[in-house]
C-alpha positions in Angstrom: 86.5 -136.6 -37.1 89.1 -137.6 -35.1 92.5 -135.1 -35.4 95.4 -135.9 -37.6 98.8 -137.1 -35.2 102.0 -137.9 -37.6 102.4 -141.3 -38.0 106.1 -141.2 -38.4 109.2 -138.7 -37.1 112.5 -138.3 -39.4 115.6 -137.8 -36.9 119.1 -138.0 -38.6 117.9 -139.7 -41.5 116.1 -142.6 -39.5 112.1 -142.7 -39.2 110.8 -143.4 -36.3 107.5 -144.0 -36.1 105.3 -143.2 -33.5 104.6 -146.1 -31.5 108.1 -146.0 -31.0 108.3 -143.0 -29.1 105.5 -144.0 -27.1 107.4 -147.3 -26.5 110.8 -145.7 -25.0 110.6 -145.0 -21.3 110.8 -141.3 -19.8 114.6 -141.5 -19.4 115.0 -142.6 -23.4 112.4 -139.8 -24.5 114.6 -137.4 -21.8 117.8 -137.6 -24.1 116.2 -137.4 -27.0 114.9 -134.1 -26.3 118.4 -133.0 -25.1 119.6 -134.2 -28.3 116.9 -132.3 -30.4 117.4 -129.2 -28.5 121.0 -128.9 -28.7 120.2 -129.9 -32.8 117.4 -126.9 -32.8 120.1 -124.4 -30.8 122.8 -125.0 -33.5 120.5 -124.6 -36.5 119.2 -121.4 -34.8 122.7 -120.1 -34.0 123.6 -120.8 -37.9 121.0 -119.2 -39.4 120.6 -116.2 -37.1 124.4 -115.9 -38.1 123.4 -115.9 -41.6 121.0 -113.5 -41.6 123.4 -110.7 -39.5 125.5 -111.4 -42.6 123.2 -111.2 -45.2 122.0 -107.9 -43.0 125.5 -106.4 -42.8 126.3 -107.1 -46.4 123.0 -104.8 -47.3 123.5 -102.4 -44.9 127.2 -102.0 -46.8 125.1 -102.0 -50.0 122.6 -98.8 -48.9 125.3 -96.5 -47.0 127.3 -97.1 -50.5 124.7 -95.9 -52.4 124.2 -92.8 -49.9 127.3 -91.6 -48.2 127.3 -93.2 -45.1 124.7 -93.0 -42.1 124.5 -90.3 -40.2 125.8 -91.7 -36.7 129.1 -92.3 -39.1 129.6 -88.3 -39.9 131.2 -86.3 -38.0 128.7 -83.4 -37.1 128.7 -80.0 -38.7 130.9 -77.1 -36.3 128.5 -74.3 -35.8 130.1 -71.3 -35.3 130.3 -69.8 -31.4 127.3 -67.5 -31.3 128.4 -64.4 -29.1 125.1 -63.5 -26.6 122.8 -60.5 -27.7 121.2 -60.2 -24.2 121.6 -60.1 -20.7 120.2 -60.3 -17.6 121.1 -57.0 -15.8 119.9 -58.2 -12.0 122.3 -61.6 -12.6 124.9 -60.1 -15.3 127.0 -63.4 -16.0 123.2 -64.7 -17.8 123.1 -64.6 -21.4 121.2 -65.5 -23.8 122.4 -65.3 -27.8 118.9 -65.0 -29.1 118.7 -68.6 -30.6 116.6 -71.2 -29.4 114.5 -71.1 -26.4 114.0 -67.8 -24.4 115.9 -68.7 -21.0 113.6 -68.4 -17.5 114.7 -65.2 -16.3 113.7 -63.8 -19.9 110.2 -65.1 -19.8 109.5 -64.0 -16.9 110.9 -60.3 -17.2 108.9 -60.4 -20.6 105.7 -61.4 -19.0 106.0 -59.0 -16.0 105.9 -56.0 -18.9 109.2 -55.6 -20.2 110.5 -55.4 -23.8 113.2 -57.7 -25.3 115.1 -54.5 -26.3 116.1 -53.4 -22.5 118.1 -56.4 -22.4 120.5 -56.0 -25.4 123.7 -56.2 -24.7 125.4 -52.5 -25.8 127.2 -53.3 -29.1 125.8 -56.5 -29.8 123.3 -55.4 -31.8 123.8 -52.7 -34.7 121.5 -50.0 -35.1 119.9 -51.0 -38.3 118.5 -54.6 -36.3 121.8 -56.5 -37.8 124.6 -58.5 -35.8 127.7 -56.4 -35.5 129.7 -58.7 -37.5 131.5 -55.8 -39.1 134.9 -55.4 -40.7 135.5 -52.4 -38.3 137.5 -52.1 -35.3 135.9 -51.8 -32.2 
């Protein structure tokens, strides 16, 4: 079965059928693909426009519904944390107790020390809690 070519080609409103674009010499056929190129660009241009509208007028739609994104937020303030412990051979290293147990922690935990030699005096109340107290100090 032999395959299935078009026998005709609509440009700007005018068939042209296909003998006629094997008719026009390389120079002819040259332009015309300039001229369908910078057609295809602009109807590219237009609808990629389009659709960035259409996606910015639902992105207004959703961050209606739910308060904004989150880049648009400002971020929560955290209060400062003051530092629980200390490094007593380097004494300006802290560490707050929060997040990630700093190097020089480690490895003074893994050579056989406890946490508890590195509290820094008054940081810690007796009964385990902060000393965020009301009292003077």
């Amino acid at each position: 079965m032999l395959s299935e070519r078009p026998q005709s080609v609509s440009l700007n409103g005018r068939a042209m059928r296909r003998t006629d674009l094997e008719t026009m010499d390389f120079d002819e056929l040259w332009l015309l693909h300039e001229q369908l190129t910078k057609l295809l660009a602009e109807k590219i241009t237009t609808e990629k426009l389009q659709l960035e509208r259409r996606l910015a007028q639902l992105s207004r739609e959703h961050t209606g519904d739910v308060g904004g994104t989150p880049a648009s937020r400002p971020r929560r303030k955290y209060p400062k944390v003051q530092p629980k412990y200390w490094n007593p051979s380097q004494p300006t290293q802290k560490w707050s107790g929060r997040g990630k147990q700093p190097r020089w922690l480690v490895a003074a935990l893994s050579s056989g020390r406890k946490l508890e030699e590195f509290i820094i005096d008054g940081s810690v109340s007796p009964s385990g809690d902060n000393a965020h107290s009301d009292e003077p100090s």
